[in-house]
Structure formats: C-alpha cells, structure tokens
N, C-alpha and C positions, 0 to 999 in steps of 0.2 A: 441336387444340382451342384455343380462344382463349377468356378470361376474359371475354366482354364481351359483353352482347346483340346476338341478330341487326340490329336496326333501326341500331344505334351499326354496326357492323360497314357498311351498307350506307351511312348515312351519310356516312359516312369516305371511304368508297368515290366516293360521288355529289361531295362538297367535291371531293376529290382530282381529278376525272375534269372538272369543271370548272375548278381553277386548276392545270391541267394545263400543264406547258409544250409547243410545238406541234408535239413531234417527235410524238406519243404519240395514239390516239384511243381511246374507248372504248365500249361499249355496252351498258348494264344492261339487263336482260331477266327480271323475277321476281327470282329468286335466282342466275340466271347474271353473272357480267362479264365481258367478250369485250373482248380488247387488241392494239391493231395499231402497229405501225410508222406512221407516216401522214409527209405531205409531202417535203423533198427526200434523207431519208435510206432512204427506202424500193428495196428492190431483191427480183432474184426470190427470192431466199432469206430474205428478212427473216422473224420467229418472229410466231406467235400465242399468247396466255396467255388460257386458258379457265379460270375458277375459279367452281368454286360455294359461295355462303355458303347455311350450313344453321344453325336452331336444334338444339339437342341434344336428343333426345327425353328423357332423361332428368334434365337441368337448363338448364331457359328463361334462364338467366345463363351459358349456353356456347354456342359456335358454331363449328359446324365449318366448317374454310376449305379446300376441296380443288380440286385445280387441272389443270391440263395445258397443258404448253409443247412445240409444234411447229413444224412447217412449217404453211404458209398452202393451204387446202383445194385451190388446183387444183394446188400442189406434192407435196402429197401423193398426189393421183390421179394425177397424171402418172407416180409412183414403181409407182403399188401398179399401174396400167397396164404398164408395161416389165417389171417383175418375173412378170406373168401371162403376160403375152404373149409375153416369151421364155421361160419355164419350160416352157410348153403346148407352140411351137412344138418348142423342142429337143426335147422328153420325145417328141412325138409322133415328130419325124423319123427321134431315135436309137432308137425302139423299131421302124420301119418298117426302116434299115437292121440293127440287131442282130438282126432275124428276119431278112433275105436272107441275110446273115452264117452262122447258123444253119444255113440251108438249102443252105449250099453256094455259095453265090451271091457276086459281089462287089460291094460298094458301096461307092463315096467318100461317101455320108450321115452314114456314122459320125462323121467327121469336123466336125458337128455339135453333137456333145458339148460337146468343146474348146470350141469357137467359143460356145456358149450360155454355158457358165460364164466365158470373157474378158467376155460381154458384162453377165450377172449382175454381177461383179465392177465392172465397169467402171460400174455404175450403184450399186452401194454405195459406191466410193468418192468420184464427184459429189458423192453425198448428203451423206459426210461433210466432202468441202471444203465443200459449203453452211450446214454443220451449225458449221463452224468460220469462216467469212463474216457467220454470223450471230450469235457468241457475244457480241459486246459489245453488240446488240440483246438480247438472251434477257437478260443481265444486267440495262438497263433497267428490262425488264417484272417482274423479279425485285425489283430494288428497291420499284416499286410496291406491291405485293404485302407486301416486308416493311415497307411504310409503314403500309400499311390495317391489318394485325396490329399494331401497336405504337403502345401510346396513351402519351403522356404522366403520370404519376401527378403529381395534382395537389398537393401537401403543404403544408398550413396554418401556420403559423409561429402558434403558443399564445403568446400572451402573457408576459413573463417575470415572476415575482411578486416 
C-alpha cells in the first residue's frame, strides 16, 4: 500500500517512463506497467517487471502497487516447454519399461529415468545461471519501482516570529 492516489501513482509513473534513461522501455496499459530491458544491454535472459497500480477499495488516498519480475515471455515458454516435454516423455517411457520389467521382460528404457531427471536438472539450473545473468537488470527495474512508490515530502519552512 502506498499513501498517495492512484492517478499521482500513475503519473509518477508516465514522468518517469518518459525521462526515462535509454537502457529501460516501458508500457502503461489501464492500470498495468510492463518494463523491459531495451537497446544494447538487452540479452536472452534480460527480466520483465509487471506491476499493477490499483486504488484501494476501502480508502481512495491508498493504492496498491503489486508486481512480478521474471523472465521475458518466449523465455519462459521455452522453460515451461522442456520441462513438459521431458517430464511426459520420461514418465511415459519409464512407465512402458517399468511394465516390461514387471512382466519379466528386459528393457534398457529404464534407463530413461536417470537421463529425464540430468535433463530436468540440467534445465533448472540454465534457468538459474539466467536468473543470476540477469540480477543487475531485475535490480534496475526494481529501482524504478522503488522510485514511483517514494514521493518527496514537501516541507514549508513557517516563518519565524
């Protein structure tokens, strides 16, 4: 929650995303802001920061700022792809040899198992060298973020009697 009307909130937002320096793009949409890496510091693991500003339903002087920081959409299909497709693959093969197995039979399939979870494995931890590639980018958009939440308090200097 944030002290300060929605429209201030989105304002702040709209200034920022225009004197924006030109690592950085952005794109208001309603009540979304969608944040990208942009120009020559972009690479395939660079983050996305999704945030939505909301008024509070219970006091029009609050706003909620909530967010999500990831990978950039076809990084992430790519992931949740390898992870389905070996999962399915392995699952099916090793339940095809653990039934021969069963029945008396011999199969080198089993050997399936092993090799689906190196490969599992071996796509988690990509992600998390991507994850660690891209942590001075995610900081960034993180500053951003704690820019638009943090107003300056204006303090009047009273005259002295």
């Amino acid at each position: 929650m944030v002290p300060y009307a929605r429209e201030e909130i989105m304002d702040k937002v709209d200034d920022l995303l225009k004197n924006n320096p030109p690592h950085m793009k952005g794109v208001i949409a309603n009540d979304l802001v969608i944040l990208n890496i942009a120009g020559d510091e972009v690479h395939y693991w660079s983050p996305r920061l999704t945030f939505r500003v909301e008024e509070d339903e219970d006091d029009e002087t609050k706003t909620k700022v909530a967010g999500l920081i990831g990978p950039r959409p076809p990084v992430w299909t790519l992931f949740m792809f390898i992870y389905f497709f070996v999962g399915t693959v392995g699952f099916f093969i090793s339940t095809f040899a653990l039934s021969k197995i069963l029945m008396g039979q011999k199969s080198y399939l089993i050997a399936a198992f092993p090799i689906t979870i190196v490969f599992m494995l071996t796509a988690y931890f990509a992600g998390k060298y991507g994850e660690k590639l891209a942590k001075d980018q995610m900081e960034i958009l993180k500053d951003f973020v704690r820019e638009v939440i943090t107003f300056d308090e204006k303090v009047e200097n009273e005259p002295l009697a």
